[in-house]
N, C-alpha and C positions, 0 to 999 in steps of 0.2 A: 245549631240553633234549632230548636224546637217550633213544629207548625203549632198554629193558636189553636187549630182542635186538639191536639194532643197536649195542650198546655191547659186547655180548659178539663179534656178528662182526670189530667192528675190533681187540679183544683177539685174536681168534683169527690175524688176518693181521699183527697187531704180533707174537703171537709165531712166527707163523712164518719171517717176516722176518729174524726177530732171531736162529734157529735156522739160518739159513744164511748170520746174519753178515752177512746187509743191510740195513740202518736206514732206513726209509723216513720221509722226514720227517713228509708229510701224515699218514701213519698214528699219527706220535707223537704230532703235537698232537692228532687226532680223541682218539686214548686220554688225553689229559690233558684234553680236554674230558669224556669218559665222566667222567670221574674226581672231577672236581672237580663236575658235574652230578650225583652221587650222594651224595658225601661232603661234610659240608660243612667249610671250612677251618679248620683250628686256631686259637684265638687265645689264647696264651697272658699267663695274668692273673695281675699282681703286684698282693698286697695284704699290708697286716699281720696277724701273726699272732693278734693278737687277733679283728679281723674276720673271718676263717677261722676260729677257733674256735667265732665267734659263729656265722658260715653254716655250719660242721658242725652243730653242736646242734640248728641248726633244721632242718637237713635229716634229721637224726637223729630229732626231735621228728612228721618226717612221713612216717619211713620213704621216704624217696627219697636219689639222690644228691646231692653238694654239685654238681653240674654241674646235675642238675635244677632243683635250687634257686637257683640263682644266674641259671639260663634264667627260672624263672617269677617273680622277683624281675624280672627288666629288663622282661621283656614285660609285667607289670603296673604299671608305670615310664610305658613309654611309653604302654598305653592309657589310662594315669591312675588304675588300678585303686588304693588305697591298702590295702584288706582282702581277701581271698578265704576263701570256706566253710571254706577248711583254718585258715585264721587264727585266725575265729572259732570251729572245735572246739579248736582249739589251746589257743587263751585262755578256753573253757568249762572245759576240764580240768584248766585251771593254776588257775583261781577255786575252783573244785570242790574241787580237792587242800590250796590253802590254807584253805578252809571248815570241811570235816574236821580239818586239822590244829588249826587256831582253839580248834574244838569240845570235842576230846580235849583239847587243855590246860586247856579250863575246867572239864573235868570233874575233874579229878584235885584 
């Protein structure tokens, strides 16, 4: 992996290059190595809209984005995690909220 001053000097010689209209090969791959060593690749995900709904909510439910969510979903997938601390607030809140609710109907 390339350090980001060293990613910025070859940005700086790709564009100058490219500013007098000469393409230096080496220098384009180095910049596509900068590149891709910084960013990571896209990978675009088909799912049903219902399962998007579901991972909005939750993502909703924890204040972060549905790419957050969908990131900390795999990564505790693959270390075998099945619950994490945000889970169990999650699912405190939702018992909690139905408790209350329980409660107040039996009062009426």
């Amino acid at each position: 992996m390339l350090s980001s001053i060293k990613c910025l000097a070859i940005i700086r010689v790709y564009l100058t290059l490219r500013v007098k209209k000469t393409l230096c090969v080496v220098s384009r791959r180095l910049l596509c190595c900068c590149v891709m060593a910084t960013q990571p690749i896209p990978y675009p995900l088909r799912m049903p809209e219902e399962l998007r709904a579901q991972l909005e909510a939750r993502a909703a439910a924890r204040k972060r984005s549905l790419n957050a969510e969908i990131l900390d979903i795999l990564q505790s997938s693959v270390e075998g995690n099945t619950t994490t601390d945000m889970d169990l607030d999650v699912l405190a809140e939702e018992v909690a909220r139905r408790v209350a609710a329980k409660l107040k109907n039996s009062e009426r």
